[in-house]
C-alpha positions in Angstrom: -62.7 7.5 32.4 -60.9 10.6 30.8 -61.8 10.0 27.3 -61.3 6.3 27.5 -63.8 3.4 27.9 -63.7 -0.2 29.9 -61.5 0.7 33.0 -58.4 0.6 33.9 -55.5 -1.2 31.9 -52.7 -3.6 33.2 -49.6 -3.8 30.9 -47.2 -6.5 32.1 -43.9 -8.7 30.7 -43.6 -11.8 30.8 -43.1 -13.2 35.0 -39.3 -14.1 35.8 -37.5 -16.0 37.3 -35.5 -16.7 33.6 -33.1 -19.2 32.9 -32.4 -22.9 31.3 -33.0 -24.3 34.6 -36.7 -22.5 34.2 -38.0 -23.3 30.8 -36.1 -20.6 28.7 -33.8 -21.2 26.0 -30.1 -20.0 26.0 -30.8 -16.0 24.6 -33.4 -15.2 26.9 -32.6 -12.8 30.1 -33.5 -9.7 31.5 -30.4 -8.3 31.1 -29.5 -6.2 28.0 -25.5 -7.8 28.0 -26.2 -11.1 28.1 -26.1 -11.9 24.3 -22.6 -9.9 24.0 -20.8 -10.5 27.1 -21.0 -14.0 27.3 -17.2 -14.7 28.4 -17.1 -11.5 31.1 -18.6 -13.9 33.4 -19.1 -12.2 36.9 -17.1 -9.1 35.4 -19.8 -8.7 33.4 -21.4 -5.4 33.0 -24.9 -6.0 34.4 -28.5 -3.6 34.1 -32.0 -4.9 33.9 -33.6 -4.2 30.2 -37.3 -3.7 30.8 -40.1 -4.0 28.4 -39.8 -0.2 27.1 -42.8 -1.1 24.7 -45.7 -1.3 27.8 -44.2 1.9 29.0 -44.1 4.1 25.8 -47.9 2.6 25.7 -48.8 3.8 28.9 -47.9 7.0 28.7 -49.7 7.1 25.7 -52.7 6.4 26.9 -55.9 8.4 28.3 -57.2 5.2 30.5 -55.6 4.8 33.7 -52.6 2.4 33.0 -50.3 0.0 35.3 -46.9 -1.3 34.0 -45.5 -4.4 35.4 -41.4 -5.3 34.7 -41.1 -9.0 35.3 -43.3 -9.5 38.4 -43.2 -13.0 39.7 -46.3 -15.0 39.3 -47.3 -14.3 43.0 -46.9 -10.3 42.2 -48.6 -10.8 39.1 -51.6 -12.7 40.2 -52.1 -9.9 43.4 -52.4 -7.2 40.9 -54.6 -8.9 38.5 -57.0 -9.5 41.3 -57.1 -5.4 41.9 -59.5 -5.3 38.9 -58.7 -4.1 35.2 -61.0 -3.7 32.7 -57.8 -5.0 30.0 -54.9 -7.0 31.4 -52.0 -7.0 28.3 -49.4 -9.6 28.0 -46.1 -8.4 26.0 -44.0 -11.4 25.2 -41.8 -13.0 21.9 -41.8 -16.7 20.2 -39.1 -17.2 22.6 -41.7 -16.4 25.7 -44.9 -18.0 24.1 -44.3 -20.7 27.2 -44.2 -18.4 30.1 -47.0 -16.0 28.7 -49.6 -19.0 29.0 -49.8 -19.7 32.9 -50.6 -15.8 32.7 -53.0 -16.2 30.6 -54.6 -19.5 32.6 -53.8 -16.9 36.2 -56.0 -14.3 34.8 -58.8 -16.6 33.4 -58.5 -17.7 37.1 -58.1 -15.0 39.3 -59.6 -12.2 37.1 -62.1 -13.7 34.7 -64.0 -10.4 33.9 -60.6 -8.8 32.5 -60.3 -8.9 28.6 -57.1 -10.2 27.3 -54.5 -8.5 25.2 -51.6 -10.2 23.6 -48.6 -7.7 22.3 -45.2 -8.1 21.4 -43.5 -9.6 18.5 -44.8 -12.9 19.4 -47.9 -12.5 18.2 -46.3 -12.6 14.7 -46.9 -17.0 15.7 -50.3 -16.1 13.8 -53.7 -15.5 15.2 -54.5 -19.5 14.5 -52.1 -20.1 17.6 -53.2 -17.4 19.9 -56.7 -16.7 20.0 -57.3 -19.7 22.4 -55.2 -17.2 25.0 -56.6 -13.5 24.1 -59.4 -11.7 23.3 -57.7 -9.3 21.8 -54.3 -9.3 19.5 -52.2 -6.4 18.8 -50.5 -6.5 16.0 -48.0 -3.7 15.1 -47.7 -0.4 16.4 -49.3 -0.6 19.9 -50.3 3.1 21.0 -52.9 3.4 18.1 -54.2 0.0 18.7 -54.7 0.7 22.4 -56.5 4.0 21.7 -58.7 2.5 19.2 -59.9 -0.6 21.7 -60.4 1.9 24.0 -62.4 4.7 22.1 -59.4 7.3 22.1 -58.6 9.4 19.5 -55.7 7.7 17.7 -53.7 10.4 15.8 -53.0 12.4 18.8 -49.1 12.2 18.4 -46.7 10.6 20.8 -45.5 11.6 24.4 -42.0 10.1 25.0 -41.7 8.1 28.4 -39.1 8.7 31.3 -36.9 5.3 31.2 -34.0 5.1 32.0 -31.1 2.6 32.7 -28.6 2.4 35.4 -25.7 -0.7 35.2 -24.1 -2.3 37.9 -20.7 -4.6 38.2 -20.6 -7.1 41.4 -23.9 -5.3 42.4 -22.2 -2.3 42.7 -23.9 0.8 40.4 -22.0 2.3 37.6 -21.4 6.5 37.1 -24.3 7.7 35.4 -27.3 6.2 33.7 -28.6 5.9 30.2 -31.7 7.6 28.7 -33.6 5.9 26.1 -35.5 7.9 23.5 -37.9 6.2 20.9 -37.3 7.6 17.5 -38.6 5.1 15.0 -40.2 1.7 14.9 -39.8 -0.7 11.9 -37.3 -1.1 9.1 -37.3 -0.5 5.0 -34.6 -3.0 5.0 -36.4 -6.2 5.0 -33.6 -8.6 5.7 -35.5 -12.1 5.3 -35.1 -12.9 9.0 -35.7 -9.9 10.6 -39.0 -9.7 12.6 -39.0 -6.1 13.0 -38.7 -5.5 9.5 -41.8 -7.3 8.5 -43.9 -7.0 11.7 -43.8 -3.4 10.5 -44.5 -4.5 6.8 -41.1 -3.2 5.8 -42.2 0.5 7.1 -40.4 2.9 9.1 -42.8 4.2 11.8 -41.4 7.5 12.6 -41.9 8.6 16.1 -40.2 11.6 16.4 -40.1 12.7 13.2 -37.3 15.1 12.2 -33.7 16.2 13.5 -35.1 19.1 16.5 -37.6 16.6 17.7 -35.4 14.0 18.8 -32.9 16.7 20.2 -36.1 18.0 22.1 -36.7 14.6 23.1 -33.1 14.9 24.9 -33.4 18.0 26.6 -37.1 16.4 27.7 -35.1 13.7 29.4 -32.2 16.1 30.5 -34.6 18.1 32.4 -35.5 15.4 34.3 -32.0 14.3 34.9 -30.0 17.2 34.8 -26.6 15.5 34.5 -27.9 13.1 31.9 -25.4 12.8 28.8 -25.9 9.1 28.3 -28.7 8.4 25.6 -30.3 5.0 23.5 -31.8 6.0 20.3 -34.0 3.2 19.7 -34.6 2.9 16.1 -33.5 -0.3 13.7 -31.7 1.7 11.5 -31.0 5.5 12.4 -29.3 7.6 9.8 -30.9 5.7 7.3 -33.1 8.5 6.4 -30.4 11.2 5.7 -32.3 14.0 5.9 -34.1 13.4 9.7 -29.9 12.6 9.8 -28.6 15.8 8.9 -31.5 17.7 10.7 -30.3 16.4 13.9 -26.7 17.3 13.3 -27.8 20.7 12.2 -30.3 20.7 15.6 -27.0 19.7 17.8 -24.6 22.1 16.1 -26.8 24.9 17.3 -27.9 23.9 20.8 -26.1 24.5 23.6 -25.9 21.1 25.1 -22.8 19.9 26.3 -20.9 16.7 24.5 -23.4 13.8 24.7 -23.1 9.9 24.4 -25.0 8.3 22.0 -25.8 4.7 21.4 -27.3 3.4 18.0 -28.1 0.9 15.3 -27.2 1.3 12.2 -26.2 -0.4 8.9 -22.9 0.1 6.6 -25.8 1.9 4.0 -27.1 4.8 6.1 -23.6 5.1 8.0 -21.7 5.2 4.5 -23.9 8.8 3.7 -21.8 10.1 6.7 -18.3 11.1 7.6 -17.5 10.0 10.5 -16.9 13.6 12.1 -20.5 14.0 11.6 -21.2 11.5 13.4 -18.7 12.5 16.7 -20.3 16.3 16.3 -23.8 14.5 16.6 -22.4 12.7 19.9 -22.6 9.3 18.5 -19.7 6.8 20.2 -21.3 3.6 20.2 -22.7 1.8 16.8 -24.8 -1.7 16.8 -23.8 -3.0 12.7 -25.0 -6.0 11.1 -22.1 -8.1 9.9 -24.4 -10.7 9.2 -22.2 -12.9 6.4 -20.0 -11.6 3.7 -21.9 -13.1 1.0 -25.2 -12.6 2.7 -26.0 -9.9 -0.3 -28.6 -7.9 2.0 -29.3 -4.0 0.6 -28.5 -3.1 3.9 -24.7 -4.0 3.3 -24.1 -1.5 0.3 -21.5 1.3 0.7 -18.1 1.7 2.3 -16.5 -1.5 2.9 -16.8 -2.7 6.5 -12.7 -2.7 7.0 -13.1 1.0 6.0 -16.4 1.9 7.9 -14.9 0.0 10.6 -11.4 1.2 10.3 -12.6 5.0 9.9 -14.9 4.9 13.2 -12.8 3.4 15.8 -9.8 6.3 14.3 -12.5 9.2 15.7 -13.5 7.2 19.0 -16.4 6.0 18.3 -17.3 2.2 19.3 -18.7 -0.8 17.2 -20.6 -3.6 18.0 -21.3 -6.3 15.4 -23.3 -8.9 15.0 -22.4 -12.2 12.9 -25.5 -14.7 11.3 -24.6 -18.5 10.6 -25.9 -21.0 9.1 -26.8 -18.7 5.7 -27.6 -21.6 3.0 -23.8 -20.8 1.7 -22.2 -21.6 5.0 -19.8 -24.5 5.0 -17.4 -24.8 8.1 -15.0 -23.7 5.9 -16.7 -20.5 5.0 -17.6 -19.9 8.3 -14.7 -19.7 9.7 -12.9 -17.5 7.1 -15.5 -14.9 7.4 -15.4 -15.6 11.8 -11.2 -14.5 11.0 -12.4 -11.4 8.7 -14.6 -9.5 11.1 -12.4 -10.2 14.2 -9.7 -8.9 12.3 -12.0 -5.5 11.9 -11.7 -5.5 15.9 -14.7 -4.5 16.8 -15.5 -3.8 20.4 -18.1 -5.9 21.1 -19.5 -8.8 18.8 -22.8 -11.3 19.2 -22.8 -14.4 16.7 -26.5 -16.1 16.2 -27.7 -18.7 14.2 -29.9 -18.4 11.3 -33.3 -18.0 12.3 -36.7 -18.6 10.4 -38.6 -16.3 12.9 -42.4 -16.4 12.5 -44.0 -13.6 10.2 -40.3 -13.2 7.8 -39.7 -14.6 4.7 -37.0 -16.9 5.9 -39.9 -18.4 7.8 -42.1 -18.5 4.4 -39.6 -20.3 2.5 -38.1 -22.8 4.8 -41.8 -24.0 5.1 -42.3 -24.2 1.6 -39.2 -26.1 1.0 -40.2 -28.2 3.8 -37.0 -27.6 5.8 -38.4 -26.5 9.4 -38.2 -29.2 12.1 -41.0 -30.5 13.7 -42.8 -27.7 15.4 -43.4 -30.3 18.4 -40.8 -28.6 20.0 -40.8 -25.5 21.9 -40.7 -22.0 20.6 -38.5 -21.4 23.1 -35.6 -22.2 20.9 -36.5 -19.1 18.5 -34.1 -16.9 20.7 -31.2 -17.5 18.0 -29.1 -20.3 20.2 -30.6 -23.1 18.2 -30.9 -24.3 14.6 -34.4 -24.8 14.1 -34.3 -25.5 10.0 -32.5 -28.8 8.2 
């Protein structure tokens, strides 16, 4: 068992086919652009975004480990019936519906495999769950796995090979994207973030100074030699300066050539930054929260967005931003003057959801207690920020 105990572990998403037409609300896809690229139609960019949390687990662990990407229920049912020991299901809220005939296929078709639910979704509350599991995970994954399985737990972290390729009219794209896993969690706590408080407001830091994440790219560029394309995954990188300034001060003395780096980040860890900095770390491609102009949340402080904005597009670098309504201040009014204000910062991309009381957040917390969530008779399927589930 090298190390581990109870067999060998299947991790798997949630089964596809996705889509209205098949149970799911409006925001749920496999594909990464579907949020943000709604009007591209077919000129859409395209690329399959696969669940990189069952991965980075798997690589993670001692015990023999399968990762499935969307199987179908036929695929999913035929690998279940190969025998595991522990058969994990990752899914969100927005999910809970097709994570339940899995549950009901394995109790079938493997009824001597213990179940595992993972994912955000489990933040529903164990009250709701434990008729599908055995087993919940809730927050960081790798040391609960190790633990269920008898591993040793602080062994550190080994960053998994995933990458992305995208494709327009089925036809591939130049080059592909690396993803590296710096963090988990956010300080933040913006009331309806769910990975803010599924992480108790903690930053869970994976790689945990500047010449670690560089050594996680020249791990992934060994692999891929002509690889300059990277995802930091992290909710807010930058926001500790000093892992910040480490990695600038790791890049300025490597001798890597010019990279491409994607990130999120908020106006208060990019404000400790001049933009220079942030083209010498290879940075040319920022997710920012616009959220609402009077939304008041800590992450908002520093440089004004016009600035921030203004400054960032003059040295190349790309913005996408993301706009909240339905704040409790919101009239249509209001809503549209702050709509004109952040296209008139022109960013390059934009995704506008609706105000979501997402299970385990505050928001959640005090719209129940002011009585103001609708009946939960519906499904969860409409917590995928398409739909206003609050009066």
């Amino acid at each position: 068992m090298d190390g581990s105990k109870g067999g060998k572990v299947l991790l798997s998403s949630v089964c596809q086919p996705f889509g209205v037409k098949h149970g799911d609300g409006l925001g749920v896809s496999a594909e990464g652009s579907h949020q943000i690229m709604w009007a591209q139609g077919i000129f859409r960019a395209r690329a399959t975004t696969t669940q990189w949390g069952i991965d980075f687990i798997a690589e993670n662990l001692k015990a023999p480990t399968v990762t499935l990407h969307y199987p179908t229920m036929k695929q999913f049912i035929t690998e279940i019936e190969k025998g595991y020991g522990y058969i994990g299901i990752a899914f969100v809220a927005s999910t809970h519906h097709k994570m339940v005939p899995m549950v009901q296929a394995i109790r079938k078709h493997a009824p001597s495999s213990k179940i595992i639910l993972g994912g955000y979704g489990t933040a529903m509350g164990d009250e709701k769950l434990a008729p599908y599991a055995d087993y919940i995970c809730h927050g960081e994954g790798v040391a609960f796995m190790r633990e269920l399985l008898g591993e040793t737990i602080n062994t550190g972290f080994v960053q998994p090979d995933i990458c992305q390729r995208q494709s327009m009219f089925s036809v591939p794209l130049l080059g592909q994207t690396g993803y590296v896993f710096a963090g988990l969690g956010c300080p933040n706590g913006c009331d309806f973030c769910v990975t803010s408080h599924y992480f108790q407001r903690k930053h869970i830091r994976i790689l945990p100074d500047g010449p670690s994440i560089l050594g996680a790219i020249r791990d992934l560029r060994s692999k891929h030699p002509d690889m300059t394309d990277f995802w930091i995954n992290d909710e807010d990188f930058l926001l500790n300066e000093s892992r910040g300034r480490g990695f600038l001060e790791a890049i300025r003395q490597s001798d890597l050539p010019p990279l491409a780096l994607c990130i999120f980040s908020s106006v208060k860890a990019l404000s400790r930054f001049r933009a220079s900095e942030l083209v010498e770390m290879g940075i040319d491609w920022i997710w920012v929260g616009y959220e609402g102009k009077r939304a008041g949340y800590s992450k908002m402080n520093g440089r004004s967005y016009r600035e921030l904005f203004s400054d960032l597009h003059q040295h190349g670098i790309s913005v996408m931003s993301s706009m909240i309504i339905g704040f409790d201040y919101h009239t249509p009014e209001i809503i549209a003057q702050e709509f004109d204000e952040l296209v008139s910062l022109r960013p390059s991309l934009s995704q506008f959801l609706i105000y979501g009381p997402a299970f385990g957040t505050p928001l959640h917390d005090r719209m129940k207690a002011e009585n103001r969530l609708l009946p939960e008779d519906w499904m969860s399927y409409k917590h995928d920020g398409f739909y206003l589930t609050f009066k």
